[in-house]
Backbone as JSON Lines, residues from 0, in Angstrom:
{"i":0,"aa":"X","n":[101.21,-106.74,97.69],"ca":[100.58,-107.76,96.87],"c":[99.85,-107.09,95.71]}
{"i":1,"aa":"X","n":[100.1,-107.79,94.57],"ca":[99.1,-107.07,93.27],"c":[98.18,-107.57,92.92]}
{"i":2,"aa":"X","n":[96.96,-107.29,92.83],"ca":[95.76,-108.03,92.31],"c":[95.63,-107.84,91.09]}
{"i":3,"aa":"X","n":[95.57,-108.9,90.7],"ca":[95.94,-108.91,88.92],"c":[94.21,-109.46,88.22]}
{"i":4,"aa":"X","n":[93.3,-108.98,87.93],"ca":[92.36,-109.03,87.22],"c":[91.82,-109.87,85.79]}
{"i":5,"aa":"X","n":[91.64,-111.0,85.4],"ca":[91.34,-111.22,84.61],"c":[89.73,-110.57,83.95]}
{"i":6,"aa":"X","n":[89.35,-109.59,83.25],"ca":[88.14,-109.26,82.63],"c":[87.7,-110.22,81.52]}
{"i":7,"aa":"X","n":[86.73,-110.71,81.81],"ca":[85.98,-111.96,80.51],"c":[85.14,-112.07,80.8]}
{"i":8,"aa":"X","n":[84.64,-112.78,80.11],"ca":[83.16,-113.94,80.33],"c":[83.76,-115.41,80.35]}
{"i":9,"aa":"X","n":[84.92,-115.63,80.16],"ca":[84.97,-116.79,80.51],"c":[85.59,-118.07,79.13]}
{"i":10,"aa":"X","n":[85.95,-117.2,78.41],"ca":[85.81,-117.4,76.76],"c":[86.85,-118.5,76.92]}
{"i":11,"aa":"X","n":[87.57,-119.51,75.91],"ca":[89.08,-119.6,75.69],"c":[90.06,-118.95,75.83]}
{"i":12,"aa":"X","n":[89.78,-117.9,75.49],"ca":[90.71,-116.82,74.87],"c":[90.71,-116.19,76.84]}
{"i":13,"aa":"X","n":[90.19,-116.23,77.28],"ca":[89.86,-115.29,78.71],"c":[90.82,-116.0,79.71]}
{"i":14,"aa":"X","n":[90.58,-117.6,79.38],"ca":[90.69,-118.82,80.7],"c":[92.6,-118.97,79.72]}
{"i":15,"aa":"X","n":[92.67,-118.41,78.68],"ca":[94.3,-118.51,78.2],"c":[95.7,-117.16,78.82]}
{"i":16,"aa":"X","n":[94.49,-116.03,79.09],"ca":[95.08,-115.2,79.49],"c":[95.27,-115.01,80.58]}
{"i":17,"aa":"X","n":[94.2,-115.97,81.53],"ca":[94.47,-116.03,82.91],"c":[95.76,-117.0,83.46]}
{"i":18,"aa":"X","n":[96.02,-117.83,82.52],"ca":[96.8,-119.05,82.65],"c":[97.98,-118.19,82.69]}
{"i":19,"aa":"X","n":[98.03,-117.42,81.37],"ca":[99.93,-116.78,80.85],"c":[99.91,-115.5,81.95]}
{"i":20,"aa":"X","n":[98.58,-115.02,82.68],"ca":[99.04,-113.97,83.46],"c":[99.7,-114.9,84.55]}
{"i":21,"aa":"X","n":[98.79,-115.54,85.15],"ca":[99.57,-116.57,86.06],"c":[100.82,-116.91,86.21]}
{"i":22,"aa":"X","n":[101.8,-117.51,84.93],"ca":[102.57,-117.93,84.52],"c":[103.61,-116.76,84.43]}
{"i":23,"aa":"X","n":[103.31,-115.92,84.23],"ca":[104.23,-114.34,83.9],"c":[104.45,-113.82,85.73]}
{"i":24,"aa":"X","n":[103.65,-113.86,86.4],"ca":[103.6,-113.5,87.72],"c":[104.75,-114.53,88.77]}
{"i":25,"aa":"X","n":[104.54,-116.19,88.31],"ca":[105.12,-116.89,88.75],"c":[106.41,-117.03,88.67]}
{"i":26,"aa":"X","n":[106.39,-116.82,87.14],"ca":[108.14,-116.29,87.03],"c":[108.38,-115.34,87.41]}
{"i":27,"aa":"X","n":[108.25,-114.04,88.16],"ca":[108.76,-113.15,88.09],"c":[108.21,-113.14,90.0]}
{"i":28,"aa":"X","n":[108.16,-114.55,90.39],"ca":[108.06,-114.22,91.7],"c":[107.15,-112.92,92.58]}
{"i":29,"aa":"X","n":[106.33,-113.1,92.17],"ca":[105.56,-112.1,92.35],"c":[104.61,-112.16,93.69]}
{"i":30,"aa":"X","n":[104.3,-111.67,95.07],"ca":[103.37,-111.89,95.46],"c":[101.61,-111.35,95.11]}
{"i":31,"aa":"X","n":[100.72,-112.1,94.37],"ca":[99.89,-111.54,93.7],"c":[98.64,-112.07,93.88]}
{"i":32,"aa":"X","n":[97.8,-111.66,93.96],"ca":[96.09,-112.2,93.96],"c":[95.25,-112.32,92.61]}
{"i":33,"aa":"X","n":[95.09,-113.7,91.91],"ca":[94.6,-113.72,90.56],"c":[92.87,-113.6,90.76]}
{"i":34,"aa":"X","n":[91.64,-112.48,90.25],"ca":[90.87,-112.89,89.89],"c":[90.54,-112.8,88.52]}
{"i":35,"aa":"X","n":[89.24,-113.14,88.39],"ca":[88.27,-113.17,87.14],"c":[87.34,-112.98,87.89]}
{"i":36,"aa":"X","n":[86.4,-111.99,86.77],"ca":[85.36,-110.77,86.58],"c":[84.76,-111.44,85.78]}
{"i":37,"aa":"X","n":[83.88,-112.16,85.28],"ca":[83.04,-112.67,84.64],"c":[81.2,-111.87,84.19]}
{"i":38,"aa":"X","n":[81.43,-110.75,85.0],"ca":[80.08,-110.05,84.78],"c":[80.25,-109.02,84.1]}
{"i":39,"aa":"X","n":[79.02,-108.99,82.78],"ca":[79.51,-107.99,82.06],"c":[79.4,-106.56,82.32]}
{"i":40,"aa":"X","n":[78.44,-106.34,83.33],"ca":[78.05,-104.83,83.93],"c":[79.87,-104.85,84.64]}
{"i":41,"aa":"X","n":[80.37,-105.16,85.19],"ca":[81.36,-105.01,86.25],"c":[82.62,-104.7,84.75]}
{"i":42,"aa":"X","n":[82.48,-105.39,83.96],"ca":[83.95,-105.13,82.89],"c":[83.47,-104.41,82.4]}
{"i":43,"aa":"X","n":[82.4,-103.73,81.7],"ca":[82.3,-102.03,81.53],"c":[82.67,-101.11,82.13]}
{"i":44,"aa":"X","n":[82.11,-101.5,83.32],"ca":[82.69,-100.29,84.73],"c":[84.11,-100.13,84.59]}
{"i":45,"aa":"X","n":[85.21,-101.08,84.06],"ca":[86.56,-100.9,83.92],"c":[86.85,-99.91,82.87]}
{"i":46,"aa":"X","n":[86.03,-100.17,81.4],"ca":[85.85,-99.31,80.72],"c":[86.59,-100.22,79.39]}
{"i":47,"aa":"X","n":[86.21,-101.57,79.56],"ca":[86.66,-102.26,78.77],"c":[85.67,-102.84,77.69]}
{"i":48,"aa":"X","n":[86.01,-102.83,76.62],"ca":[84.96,-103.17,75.46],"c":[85.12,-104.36,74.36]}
{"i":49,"aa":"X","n":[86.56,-104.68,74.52],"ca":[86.59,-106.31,74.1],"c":[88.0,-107.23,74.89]}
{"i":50,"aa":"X","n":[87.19,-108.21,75.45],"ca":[88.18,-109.4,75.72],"c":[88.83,-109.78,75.56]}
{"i":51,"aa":"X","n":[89.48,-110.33,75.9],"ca":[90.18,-110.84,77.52],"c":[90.62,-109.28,77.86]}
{"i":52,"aa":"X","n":[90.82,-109.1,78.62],"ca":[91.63,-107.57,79.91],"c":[92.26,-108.04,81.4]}
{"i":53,"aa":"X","n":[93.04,-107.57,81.0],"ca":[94.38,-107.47,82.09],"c":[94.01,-106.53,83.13]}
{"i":54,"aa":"X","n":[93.6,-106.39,83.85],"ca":[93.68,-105.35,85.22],"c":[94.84,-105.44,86.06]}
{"i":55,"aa":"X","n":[96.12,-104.65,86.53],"ca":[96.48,-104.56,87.66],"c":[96.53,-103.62,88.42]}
{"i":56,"aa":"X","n":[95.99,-104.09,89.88],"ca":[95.3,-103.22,91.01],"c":[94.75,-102.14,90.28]}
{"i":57,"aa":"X","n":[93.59,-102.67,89.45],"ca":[92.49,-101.84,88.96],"c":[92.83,-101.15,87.69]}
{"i":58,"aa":"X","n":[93.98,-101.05,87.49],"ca":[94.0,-100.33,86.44],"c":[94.25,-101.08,84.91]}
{"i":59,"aa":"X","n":[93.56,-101.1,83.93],"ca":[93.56,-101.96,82.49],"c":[94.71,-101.59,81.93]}
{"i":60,"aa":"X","n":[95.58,-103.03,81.71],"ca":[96.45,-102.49,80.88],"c":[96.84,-103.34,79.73]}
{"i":61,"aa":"X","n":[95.63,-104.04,79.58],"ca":[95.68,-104.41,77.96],"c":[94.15,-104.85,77.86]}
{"i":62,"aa":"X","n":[93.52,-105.36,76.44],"ca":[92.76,-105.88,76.04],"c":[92.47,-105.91,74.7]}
{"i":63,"aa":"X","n":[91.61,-107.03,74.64],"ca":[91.52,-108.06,72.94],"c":[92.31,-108.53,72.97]}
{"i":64,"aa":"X","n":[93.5,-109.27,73.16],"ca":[94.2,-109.97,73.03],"c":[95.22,-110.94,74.3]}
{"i":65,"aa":"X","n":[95.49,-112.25,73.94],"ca":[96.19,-112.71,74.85],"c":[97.39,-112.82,74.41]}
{"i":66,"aa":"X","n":[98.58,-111.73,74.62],"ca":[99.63,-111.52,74.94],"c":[100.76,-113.16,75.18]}
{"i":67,"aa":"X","n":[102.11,-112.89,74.85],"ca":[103.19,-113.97,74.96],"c":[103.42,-113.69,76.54]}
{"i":68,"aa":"X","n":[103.9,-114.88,77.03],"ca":[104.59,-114.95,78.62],"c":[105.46,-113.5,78.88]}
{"i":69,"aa":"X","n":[105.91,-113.75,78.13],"ca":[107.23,-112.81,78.23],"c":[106.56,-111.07,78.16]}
{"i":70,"aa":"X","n":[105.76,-110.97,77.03],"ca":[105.22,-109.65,77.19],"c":[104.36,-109.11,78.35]}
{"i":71,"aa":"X","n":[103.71,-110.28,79.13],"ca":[102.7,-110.43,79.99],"c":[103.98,-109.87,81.45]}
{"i":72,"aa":"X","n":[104.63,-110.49,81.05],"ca":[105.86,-110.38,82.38],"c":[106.52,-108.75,82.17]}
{"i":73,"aa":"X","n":[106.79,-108.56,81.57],"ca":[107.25,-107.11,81.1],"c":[106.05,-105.93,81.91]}
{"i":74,"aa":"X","n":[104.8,-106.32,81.25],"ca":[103.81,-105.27,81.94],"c":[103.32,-105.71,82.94]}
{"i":75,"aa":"X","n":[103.62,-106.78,83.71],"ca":[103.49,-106.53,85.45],"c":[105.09,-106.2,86.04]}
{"i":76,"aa":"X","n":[106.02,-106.2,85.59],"ca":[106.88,-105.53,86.23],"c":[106.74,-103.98,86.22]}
{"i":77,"aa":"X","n":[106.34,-103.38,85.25],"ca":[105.89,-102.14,85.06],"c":[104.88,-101.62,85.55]}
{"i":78,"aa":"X","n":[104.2,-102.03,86.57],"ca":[103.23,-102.09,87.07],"c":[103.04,-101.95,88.38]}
């Protein structure tokens, strides 16, 4: 199972990237655990410095931006 991380506060932009990670996972049949991190001491500790961030199983692999379905799907298969 992959735990797939949303890092935010909670923004638009945060609650959009949680949706298309969702959506990228679902298509690609994935068994996966979605959270959100909403505290900002805890998304430093990732080592992240602007929003929205992608975590899977801990490790960041994007941020500032919310990504297309399709690109979102690409880097959890790679993952």
């Amino acid at each position: 199972m992959k735990t797939l991380l949303i890092l935010g506060t909670g923004c638009p932009n945060c609650r959009r990237l949680a949706a298309a990670t969702e959506q990228a996972a679902q298509n690609l049949g994935l068994d996966y655990q979605l959270e959100k991190i909403e505290e900002i001491e805890l998304i430093l500790g990732y080592g992240v410095m602007r929003t929205p961030a992608l975590a899977v199983d801990g490790e960041v692999k994007l941020s500032g931006r919310v990504p297309a379905v399709a690109e979102l799907e690409e880097i959890l298969s790679a993952a």
